[in-house]
VMD Tcl script that draws the C-alpha trace (Angstrom):
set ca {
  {-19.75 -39.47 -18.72}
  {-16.97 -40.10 -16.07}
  {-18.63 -41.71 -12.79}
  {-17.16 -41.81 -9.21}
  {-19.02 -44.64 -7.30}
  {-18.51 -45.00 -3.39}
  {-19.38 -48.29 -2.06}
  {-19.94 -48.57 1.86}
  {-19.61 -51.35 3.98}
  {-22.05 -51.65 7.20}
  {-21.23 -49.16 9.84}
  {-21.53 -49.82 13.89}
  {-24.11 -47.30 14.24}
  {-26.48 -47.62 10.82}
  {-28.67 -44.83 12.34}
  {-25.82 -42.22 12.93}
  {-24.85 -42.64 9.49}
  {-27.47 -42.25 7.92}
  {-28.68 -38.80 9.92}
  {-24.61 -38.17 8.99}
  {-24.88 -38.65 5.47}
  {-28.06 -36.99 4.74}
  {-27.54 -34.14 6.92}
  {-23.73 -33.41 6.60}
  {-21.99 -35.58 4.36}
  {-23.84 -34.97 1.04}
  {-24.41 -31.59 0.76}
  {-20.33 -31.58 1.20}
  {-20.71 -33.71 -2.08}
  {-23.08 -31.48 -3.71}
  {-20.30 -28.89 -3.63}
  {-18.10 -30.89 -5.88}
  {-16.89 -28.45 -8.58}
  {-17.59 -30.18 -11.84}
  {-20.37 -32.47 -10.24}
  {-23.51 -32.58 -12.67}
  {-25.31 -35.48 -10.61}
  {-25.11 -37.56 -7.85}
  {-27.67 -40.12 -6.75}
  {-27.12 -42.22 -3.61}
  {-29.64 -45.08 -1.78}
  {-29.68 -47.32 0.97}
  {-31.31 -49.89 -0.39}
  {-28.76 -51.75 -1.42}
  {-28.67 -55.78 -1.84}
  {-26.36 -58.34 -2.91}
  {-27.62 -60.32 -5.75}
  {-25.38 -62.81 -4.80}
  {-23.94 -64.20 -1.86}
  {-20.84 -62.37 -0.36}
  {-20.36 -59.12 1.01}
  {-22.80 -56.95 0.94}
  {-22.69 -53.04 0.99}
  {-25.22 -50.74 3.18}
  {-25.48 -47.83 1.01}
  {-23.97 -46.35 -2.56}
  {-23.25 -43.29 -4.18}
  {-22.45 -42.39 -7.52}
  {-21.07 -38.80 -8.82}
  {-21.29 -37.92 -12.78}
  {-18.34 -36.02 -14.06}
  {-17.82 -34.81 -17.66}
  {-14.35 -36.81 -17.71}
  {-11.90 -38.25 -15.80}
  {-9.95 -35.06 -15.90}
  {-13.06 -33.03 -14.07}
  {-13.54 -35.90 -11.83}
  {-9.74 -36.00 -10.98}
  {-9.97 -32.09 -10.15}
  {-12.98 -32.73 -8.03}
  {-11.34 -34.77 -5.66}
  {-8.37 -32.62 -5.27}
  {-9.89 -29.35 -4.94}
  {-10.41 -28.02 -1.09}
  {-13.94 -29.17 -1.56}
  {-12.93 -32.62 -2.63}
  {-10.48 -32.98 0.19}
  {-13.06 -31.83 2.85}
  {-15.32 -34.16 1.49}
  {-12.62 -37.01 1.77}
  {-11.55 -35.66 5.51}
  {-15.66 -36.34 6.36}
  {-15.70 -39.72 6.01}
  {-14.25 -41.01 9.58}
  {-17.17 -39.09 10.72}
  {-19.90 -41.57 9.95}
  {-18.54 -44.40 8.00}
  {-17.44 -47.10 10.46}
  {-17.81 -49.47 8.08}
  {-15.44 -48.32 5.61}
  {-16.26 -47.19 2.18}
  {-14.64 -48.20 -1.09}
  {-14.26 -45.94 -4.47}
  {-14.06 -46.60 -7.62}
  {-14.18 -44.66 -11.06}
  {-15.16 -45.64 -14.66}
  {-16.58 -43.70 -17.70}
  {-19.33 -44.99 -19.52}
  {-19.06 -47.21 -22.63}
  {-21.63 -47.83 -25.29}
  {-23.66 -51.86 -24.98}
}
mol new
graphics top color blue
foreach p $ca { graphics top sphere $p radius 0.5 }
foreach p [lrange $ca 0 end-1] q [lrange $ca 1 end] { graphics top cylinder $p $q radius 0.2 }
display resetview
């Protein structure tokens, strides 16, 4: 499993964001091609000290190649043209597949 995680620091305006995000900005996600979950909170806390994030979400891909073609399909790049609408706080991405403990 290929995951894309978006980390996102604290916006201006925590209450536009979140109306944003849940109203707007994730069912843009949820159109993904390729996506076969995404889970996303805003409870999120530092466990220790130094900055902290105000809310995360993670897509599951099958691979890095279906997550790659996610982000550069026409849904992927609307997705990516969404995020100056809410995230003031700027968001950070990263990607990683899952390895066996």
């Amino acid at each position: 499993m290929h995951r894309i995680l978006a980390l996102y620091g604290a916006p201006s305006d925590p209450e536009h964001f979140r109306s944003y995000y849940t109203g707007t900005h994730l069912k843009l996600a949820a159109r993904l091609p390729g996506l076969r979950a995404m889970h996303y909170s805003f409870d999120v806390a530092a466990i220790s000290p130094g900055n902290g994030f105000f809310c995360v979400w993670s897509g599951e891909f099958d691979d890095a190649a279906a997550a790659a073609a996610a982000m550069q399909s026409p849904e992927g790049e609307a997705l990516a043209a969404d995020v100056g609408n809410y995230a003031s706080g700027g968001v950070t991405l990263v990607q990683y597949t899952d390895a066996a403990a």
